[in-house]
N, C-alpha and C positions, 0 to 999 in steps of 0.2 A: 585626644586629650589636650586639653590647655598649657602653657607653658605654667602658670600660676602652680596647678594640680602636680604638672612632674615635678617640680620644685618640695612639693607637700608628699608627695609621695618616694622621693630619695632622701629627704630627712626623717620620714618615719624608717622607711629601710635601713638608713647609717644607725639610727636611734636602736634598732631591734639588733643588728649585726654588731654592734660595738659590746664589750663588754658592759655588762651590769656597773661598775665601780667606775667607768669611767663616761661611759653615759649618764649615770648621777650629776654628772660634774659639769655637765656642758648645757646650753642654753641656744635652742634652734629659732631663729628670729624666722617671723613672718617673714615671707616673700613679698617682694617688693620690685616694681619695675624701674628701670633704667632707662634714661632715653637719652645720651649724650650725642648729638650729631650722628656718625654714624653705629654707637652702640648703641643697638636697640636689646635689654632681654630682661627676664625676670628674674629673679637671685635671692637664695637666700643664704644667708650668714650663720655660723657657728663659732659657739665661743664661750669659755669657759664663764662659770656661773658668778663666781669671782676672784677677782687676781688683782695680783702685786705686779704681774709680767708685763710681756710686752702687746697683750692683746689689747685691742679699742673696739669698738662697734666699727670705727669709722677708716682705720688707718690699721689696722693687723689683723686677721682674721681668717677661717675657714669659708669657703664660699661654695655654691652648687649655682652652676648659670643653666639659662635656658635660652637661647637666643630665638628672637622672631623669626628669622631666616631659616631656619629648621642647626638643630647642631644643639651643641651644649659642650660643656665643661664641669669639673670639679677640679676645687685645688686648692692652696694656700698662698692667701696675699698679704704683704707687710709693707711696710715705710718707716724702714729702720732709722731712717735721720729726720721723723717727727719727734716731736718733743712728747709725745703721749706715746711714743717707742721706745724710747729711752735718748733722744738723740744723737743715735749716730754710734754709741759704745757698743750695741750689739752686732752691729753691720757683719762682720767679721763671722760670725758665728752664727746668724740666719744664715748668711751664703752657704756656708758650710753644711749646716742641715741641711737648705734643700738641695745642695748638690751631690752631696752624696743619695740622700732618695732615688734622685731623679736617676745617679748612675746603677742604682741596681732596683730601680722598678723602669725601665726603657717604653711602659708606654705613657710616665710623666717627662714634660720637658721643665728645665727650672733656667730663671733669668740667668745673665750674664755675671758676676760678681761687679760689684759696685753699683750697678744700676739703682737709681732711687726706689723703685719699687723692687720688691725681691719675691715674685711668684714662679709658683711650683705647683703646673697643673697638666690633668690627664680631660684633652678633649675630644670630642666626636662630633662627624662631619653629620651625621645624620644622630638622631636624641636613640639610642641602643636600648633593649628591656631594662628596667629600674636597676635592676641585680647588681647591673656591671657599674653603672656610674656610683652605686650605693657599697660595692665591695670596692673598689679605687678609694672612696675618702673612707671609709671605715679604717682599712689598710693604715693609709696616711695619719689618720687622726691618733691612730690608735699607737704607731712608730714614732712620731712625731711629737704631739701634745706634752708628752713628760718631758721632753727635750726643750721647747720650748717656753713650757711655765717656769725654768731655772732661771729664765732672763729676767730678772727682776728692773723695773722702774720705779725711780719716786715720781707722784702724780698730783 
């Protein structure tokens, strides 16, 4: 199977696994490849259908990687000191979220505090049956998202 396809097939799984009310609410972007020097994978984004918060397409978001090298990821990525994040007034309080996750789900790891970027992900050296990378962000999306749509930004 292609990285494009596991990608299509753990956001249909997060999509079936999440609750009905809150799967309404979210919005699973095509997959799309990455090629930055050494990041090669394919990825796709989730993200609420509409907000006030601190989600963007581009700069806050749910993500599902696929990496060329065989391996993968789910997790949660932010850029709390973008202006399309609220700049910099939420910082304090992403960390917060994913650090507490991260301390009582142990097989996500979450950034350092302060760090520009503030990700909070569960990855695998080899791409695992759909199930497991698809109940990891189900979990996540599902603890998380209400916590995170409080953040409100003017935009």
């Amino acid at each position: 199977m292609n990285q494009e396809q596991i990608i299509r097939d753990i956001s249909h799984a997060v999509r079936t696994q999440l609750p009905e009310s809150l799967a309404v609410r979210l919005t699973f972007k095509e997959p799309d490849y990455l090629d930055k020097g050494c990041v090669k994978r394919w990825r796709g984004r989730i993200l609420p259908l509409r907000t006030k918060s601190i989600f963007d397409s581009a700069w806050c978001f749910f993500e599902i990687a696929a990496h060329i090298q065989g391996g993968g990821a789910v997790g949660f990525v932010c850029f709390p000191e973008n202006k399309k994040c609220g700049k910099g007034i939420h910082m304090a309080t992403v960390s917060e979220i994913i650090s507490r996750y991260a301390a009582s789900h142990p097989n996500f790891t979450a950034s350092r505090r302060g760090d520009p970027a503030q990700c909070l992900f569960s990855r695998y050296t080899a791409m695992p049956p759909i199930d497991l990378p698809a109940s990891d962000l189900s979990a996540l999306i599902a603890e998380t998202l209400p916590r995170f749509e409080h953040l409100l930004v003017t935009k």
